[in-house]
C-alpha positions in Angstrom: 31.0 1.4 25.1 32.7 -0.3 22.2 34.3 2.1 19.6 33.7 1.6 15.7 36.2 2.8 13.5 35.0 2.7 10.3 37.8 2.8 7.1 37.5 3.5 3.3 33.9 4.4 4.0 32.3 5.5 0.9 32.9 9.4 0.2 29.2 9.8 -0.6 28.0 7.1 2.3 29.8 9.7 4.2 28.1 12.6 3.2 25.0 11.5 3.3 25.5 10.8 7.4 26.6 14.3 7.6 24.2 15.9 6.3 21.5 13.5 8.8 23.7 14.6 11.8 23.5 18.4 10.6 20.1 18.2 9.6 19.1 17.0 13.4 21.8 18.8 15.3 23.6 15.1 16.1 26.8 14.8 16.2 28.3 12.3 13.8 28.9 9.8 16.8 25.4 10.4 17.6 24.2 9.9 14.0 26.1 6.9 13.2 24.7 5.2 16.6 21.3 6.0 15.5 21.2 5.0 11.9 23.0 1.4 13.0 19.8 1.4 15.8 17.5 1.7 12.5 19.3 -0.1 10.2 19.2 -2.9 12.9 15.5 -2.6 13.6 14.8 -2.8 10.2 16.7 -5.7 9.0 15.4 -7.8 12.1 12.0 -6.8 11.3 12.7 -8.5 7.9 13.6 -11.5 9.6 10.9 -11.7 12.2 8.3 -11.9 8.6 9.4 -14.9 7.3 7.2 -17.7 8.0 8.8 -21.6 8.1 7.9 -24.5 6.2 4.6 -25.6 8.4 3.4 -21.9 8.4 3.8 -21.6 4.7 1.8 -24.8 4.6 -0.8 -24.0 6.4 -1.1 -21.1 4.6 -1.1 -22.1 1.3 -3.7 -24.7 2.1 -6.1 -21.8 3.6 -5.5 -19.7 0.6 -6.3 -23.0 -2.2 -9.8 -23.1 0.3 -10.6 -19.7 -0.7 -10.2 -20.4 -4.2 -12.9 -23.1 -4.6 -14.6 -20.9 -3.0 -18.1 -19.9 -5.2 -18.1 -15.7 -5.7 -20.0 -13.8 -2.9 -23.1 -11.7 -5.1 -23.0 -9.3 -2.3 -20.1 -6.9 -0.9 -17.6 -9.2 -3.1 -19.0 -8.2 -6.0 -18.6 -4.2 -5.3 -16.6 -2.7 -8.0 -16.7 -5.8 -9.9 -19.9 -5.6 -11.8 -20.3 -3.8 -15.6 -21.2 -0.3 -14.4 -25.6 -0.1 -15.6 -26.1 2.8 -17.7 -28.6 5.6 -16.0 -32.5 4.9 -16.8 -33.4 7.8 -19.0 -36.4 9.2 -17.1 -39.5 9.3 -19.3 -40.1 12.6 -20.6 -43.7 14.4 -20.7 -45.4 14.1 -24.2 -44.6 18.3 -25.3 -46.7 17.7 -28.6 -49.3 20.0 -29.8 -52.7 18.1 -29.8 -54.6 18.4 -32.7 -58.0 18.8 -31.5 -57.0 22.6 -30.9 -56.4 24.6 -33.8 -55.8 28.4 -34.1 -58.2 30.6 -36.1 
């Protein structure tokens, strides 16, 4: 295996590896090999989303479709609409009648 030697590394760059290796019981060889195995995995990952020109066409015409598109009334419209104030139930009449009087 290839050795890396890394010089004038960042005091707090440096740190912050050695406290990853302590905090997983890595040594700092071990550390640094895993951290460049991330690092890597994530920057190529970055790469692999990027879509070239006829992709980007053809997905830019698919998403100017959608948008002539007339509005769904159904499950598109879910959260969308003015929110419908609560019927009031009808209450029973609670007056007196007056064809009974007290004597």
């Amino acid at each position: 295996m290839t050795d890396i030697v890394l010089r004038d590394i960042d005091a707090v760059l440096a740190d912050r590896i050695r406290r990853i290796a302590d905090a997983h019981g890595w040594s700092l060889a071990d550390a640094l090999m895993r951290l460049l195995e991330q690092g890597l995995h994530a920057c190529e990952g970055e790469l692999g989303a990027r879509l070239d020109q006829a992709e980007r066409d053809v997905l830019q015409a698919a998403i100017l479709a959608l948008e002539h598109e007339p509005d769904d009334p159904g499950f598109a419209r879910i959260g969308r609409n003015p929110a419908v104030p609560a019927a009031v139930p009808e209450e029973p009449d609670q007056s007196i009648s007056p064809q009974f009087t007290l004597e």
